[in-house]
C-alpha positions in Angstrom: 104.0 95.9 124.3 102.4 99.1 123.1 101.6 99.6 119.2 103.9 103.1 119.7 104.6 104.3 116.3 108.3 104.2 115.5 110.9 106.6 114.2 109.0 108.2 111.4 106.0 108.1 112.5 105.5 104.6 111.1 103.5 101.8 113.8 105.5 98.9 114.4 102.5 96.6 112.2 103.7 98.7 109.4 107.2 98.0 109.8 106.9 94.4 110.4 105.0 94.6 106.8 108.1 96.5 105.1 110.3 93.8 107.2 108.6 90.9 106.2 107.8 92.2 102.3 111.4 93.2 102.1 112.5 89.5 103.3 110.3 87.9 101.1 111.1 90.1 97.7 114.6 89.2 98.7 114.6 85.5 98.6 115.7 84.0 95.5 112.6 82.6 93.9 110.6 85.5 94.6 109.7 88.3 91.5 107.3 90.6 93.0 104.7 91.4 95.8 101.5 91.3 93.9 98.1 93.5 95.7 95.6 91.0 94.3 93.3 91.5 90.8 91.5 94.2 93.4 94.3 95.6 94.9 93.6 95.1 98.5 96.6 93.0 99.5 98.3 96.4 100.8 99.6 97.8 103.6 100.2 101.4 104.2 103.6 102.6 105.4 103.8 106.1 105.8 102.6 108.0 102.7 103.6 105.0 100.7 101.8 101.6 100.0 103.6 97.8 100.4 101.9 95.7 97.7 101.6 92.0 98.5 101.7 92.3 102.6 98.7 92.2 105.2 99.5 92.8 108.8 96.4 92.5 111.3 96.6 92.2 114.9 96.9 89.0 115.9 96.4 90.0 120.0 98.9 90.6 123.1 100.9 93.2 120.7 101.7 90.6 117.5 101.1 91.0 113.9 100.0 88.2 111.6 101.9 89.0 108.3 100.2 87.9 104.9 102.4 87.8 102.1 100.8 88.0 98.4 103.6 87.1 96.0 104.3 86.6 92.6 106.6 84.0 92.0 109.8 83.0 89.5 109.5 80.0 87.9 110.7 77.9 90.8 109.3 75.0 92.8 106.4 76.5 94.8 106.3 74.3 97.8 109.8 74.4 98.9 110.0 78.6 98.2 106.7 78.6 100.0 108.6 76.6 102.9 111.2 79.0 103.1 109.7 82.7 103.2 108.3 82.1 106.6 112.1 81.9 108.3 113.4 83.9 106.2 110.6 86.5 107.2 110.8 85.2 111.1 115.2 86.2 110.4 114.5 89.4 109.4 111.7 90.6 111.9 114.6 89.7 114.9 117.1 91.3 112.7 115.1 94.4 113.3 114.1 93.9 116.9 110.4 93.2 115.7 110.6 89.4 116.8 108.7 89.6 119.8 105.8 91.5 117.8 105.8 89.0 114.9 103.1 86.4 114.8 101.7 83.9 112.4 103.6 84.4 108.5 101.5 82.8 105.7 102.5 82.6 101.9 100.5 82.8 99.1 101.3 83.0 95.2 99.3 84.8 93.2 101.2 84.5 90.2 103.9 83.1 88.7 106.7 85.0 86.0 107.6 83.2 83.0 110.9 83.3 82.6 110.4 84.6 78.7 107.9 87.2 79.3 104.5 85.3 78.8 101.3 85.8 80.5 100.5 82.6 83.1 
């Protein structure tokens, strides 16, 4: 497997990112991706930047994804239980499957649901 950009000239790490970001935003549970108090939980894609993902080579043409989230006020565990399958879903749902490797989940943060700081 080659690390070819795709159409756009995105790479296929940086689509697995959006993929798995996208996946993980979606899930019910989920507010936000969150870049860390320094910012460097990021991903570039293109021109833009995915907040809350890290994809590093993880060898024989798979990604590790990272996600950084921050959270609704939801039980952790079993949301935390969840992304990775969800994430896994989408990634074949896009014909990324074969170059998705390990998915961890971590929350930064978690949003009350009346507006106050955690």
């Amino acid at each position: 497997m080659s690390v070819a950009q795709r159409a756009g000239g995105v790479t296929a790490r940086a689509e697995l990112a959006r993929v798995a970001l996208e996946a993980a935003v979606k899930a019910r549970g989920v507010a936000a991706g969150n870049a860390g108090p320094d910012g460097r939980y990021v991903t570039a894609y293109g021109d833009a930047t995915l907040a809350g993902v890290v994809a590093a080579a993880e060898g024989e043409g798979r990604f590790s994804v990272d996600l950084f989230l921050t959270a609704e006020l939801v039980p952790l565990l079993a949301l935390g239980a969840r992304l990775p399958g969800a994430v896994r879903e989408a990634a074949r749902s896009q014909d990324l499957g074969e170059r998705l490797g390990s998915v961890s989940v971590t929350f930064l943060d978690v949003e009350h649901p009346l507006g106050w700081p955690s």
